[in-house]
C-alpha positions as CSV (number, residue, x, y, z in Angstrom):
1,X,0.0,0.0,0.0
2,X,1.6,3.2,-0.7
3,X,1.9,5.9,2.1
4,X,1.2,9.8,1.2
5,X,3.3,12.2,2.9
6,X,1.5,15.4,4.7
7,X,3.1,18.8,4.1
8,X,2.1,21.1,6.6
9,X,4.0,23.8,5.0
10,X,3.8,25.6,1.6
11,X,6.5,25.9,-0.9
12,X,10.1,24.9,0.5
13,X,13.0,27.3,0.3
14,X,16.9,26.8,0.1
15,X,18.8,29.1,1.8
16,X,22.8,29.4,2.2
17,X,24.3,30.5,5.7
18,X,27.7,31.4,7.3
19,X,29.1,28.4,9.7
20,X,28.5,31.1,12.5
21,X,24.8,32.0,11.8
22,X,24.3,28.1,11.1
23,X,25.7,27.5,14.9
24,X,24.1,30.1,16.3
25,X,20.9,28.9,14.9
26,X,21.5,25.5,16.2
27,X,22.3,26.6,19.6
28,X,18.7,28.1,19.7
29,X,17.2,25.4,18.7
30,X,18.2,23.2,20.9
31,X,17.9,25.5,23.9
32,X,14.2,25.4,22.6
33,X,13.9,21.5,21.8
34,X,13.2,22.3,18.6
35,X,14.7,22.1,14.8
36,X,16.3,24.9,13.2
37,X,13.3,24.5,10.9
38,X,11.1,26.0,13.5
39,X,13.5,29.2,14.6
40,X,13.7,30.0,10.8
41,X,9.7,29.9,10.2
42,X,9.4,31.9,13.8
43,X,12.1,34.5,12.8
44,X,10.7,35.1,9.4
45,X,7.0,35.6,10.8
46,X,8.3,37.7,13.6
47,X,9.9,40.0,10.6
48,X,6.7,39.9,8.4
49,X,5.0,41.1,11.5
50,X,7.3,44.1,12.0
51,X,6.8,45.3,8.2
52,X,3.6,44.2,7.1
53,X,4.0,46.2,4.1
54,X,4.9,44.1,1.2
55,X,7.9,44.7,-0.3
56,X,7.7,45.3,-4.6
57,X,5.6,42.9,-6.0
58,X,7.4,40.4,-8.5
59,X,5.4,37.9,-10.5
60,X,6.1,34.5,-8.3
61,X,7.1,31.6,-11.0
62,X,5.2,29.6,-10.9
63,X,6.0,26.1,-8.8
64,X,7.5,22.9,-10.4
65,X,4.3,20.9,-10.5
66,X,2.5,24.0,-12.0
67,X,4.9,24.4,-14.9
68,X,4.8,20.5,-15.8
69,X,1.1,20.0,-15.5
70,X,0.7,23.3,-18.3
């Protein structure tokens, strides 16, 4: 039988860090118990908060499944 995965979360996003910011990250999350997954998705709705303003509006392209089912 196969198994479907549940995404909780909307479109996934790559990001490249210094070794410092990456520790320091890591050092929060496990003060908290919990992944560095978590402190990223906090810190970034924590910022949205602050400036709820969007910033200029680009187009979005459009996500992989999109493209290949046109």
């Amino acid at each position: 039988m196969a198994t479907t995965r549940y995404r909780r979360f909307g479109p996934r996003l790559t990001v490249s860090l210094s070794d410092d910011d990456y520790d320091r990250l890591q050092a929060l999350a496990d003060k908290g118990e919990v992944s560095i997954s978590w402190v990223v998705r906090r810190a970034i709705e924590d910022y949205l908060h602050r400036h709820p303003q969007p910033l200029a509006q680009k187009p979005r392209p459009a996500h992989r499944r999109e493209r290949q089912a046109v």
